[in-house]
C-alpha positions in Angstrom: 0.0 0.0 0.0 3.2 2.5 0.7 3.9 2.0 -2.7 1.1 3.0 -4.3 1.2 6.3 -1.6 4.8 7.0 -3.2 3.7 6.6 -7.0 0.4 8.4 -6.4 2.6 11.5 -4.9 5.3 11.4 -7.6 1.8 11.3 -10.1 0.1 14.0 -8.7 3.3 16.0 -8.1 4.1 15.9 -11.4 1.1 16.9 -12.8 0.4 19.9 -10.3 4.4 21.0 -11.9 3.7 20.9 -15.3 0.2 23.0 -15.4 2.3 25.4 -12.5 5.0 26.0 -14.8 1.9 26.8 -17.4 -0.4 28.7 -15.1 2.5 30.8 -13.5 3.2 32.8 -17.1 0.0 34.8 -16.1 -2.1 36.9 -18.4 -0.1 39.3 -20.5 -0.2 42.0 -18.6 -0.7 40.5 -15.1 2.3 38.3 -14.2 1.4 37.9 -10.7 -1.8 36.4 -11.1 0.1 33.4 -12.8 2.5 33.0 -9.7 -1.1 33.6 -6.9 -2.4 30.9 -8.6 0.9 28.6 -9.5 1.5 29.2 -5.3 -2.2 28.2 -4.5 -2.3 25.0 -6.5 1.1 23.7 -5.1 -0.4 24.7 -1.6 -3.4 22.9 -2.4 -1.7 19.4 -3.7 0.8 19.1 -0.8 -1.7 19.5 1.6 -4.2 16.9 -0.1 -1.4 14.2 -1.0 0.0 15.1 3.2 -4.0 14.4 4.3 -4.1 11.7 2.0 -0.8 9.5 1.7 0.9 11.1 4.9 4.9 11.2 4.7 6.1 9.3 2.1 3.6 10.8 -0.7 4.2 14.1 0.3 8.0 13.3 0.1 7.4 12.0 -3.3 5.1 14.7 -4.5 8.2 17.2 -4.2 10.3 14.8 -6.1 7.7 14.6 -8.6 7.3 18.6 -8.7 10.7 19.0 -9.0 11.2 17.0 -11.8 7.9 18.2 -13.5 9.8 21.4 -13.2 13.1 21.0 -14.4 11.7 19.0 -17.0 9.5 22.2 -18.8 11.6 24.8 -17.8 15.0 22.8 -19.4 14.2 19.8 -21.3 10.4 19.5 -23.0 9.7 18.0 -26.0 9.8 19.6 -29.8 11.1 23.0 -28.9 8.7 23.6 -27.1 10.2 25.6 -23.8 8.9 28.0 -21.0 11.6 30.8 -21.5 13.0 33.6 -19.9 11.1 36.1 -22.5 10.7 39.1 -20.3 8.7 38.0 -18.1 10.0 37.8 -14.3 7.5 35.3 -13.1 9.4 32.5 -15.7 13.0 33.2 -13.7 10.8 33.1 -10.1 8.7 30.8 -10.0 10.5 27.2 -9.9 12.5 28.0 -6.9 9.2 29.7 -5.7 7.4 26.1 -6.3 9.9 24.8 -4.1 9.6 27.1 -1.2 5.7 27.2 -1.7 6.1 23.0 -1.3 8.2 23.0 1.6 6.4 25.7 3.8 2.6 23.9 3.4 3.9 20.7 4.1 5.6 22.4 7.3 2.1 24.2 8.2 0.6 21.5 7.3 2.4 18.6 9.4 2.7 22.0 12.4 -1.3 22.0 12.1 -2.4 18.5 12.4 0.3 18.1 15.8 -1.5 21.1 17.4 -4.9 20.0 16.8 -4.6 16.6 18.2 -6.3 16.8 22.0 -5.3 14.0 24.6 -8.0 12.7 27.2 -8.0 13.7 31.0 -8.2 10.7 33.5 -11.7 10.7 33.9 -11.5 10.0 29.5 -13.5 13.6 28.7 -11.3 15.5 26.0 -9.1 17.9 28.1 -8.6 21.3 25.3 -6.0 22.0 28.0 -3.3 19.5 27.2 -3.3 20.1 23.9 -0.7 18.6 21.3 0.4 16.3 24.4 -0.8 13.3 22.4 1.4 10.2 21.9 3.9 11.0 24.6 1.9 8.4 26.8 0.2 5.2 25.5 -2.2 3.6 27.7 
């Protein structure tokens, strides 16, 4: 089952890298529209593969991203290249993609250890003790 976890990252990481590197052009006259909504859909991914196939999926949708990104920005098929034509957002956005990857799988991962609630003695949730969970197994 792992496996599948790391091939459905890698998938979906890929994917969410190639229409980023297309999205993040922008309209014409609008650059930064393209990188708000390059920065949302990476946000979005990593935070559904991290909900979805935990650790090792998340891992592998950065691998995947990464190599979604080198691959149109450097090496695509039949001339067919993203290029540095003026337009700032082109020279931004893959190390942006990175950053963008790392910092929801940090709020992420930061968000689901906070919200986790242990149980008082008498078993009644206790908001109190509050990302105290797993220190102590019954």
């Amino acid at each position: 089952m792992r496996v599948w976890r790391i091939i459905g990252g890698a998938v979906l990481g890929g994917v969410t890298g190639v229409v980023s590197a297309v999205v993040s052009a922008g309209p014409v006259d609008m650059q930064w529209v393209g990188i708000v909504l390059s920065v949302a859909l990476v946000a979005a991914g990593t935070a559904l593969i991290e909900e979805i196939a935990e650790s090792s999926g998340a891992l592998a949708f950065g691998f995947g991203l990464t190599v979604a990104l080198v691959w149109a920005f450097g090496f695509s098929p039949a001339d067919d290249q993203l290029v540095w034509n003026g337009n700032w957002s082109a020279g931004v956005w893959p190390m942006l993609a990175l950053a963008t990857w790392a910092l929801s799988l940090y709020w992420v991962r930061k968000k689901r250890d906070t919200s986790r609630v242990r149980k008082n003695d008498e078993g009644a949730l206790d908001p109190k003790r509050i990302g105290e969970a797993h220190e102590e197994t019954e």
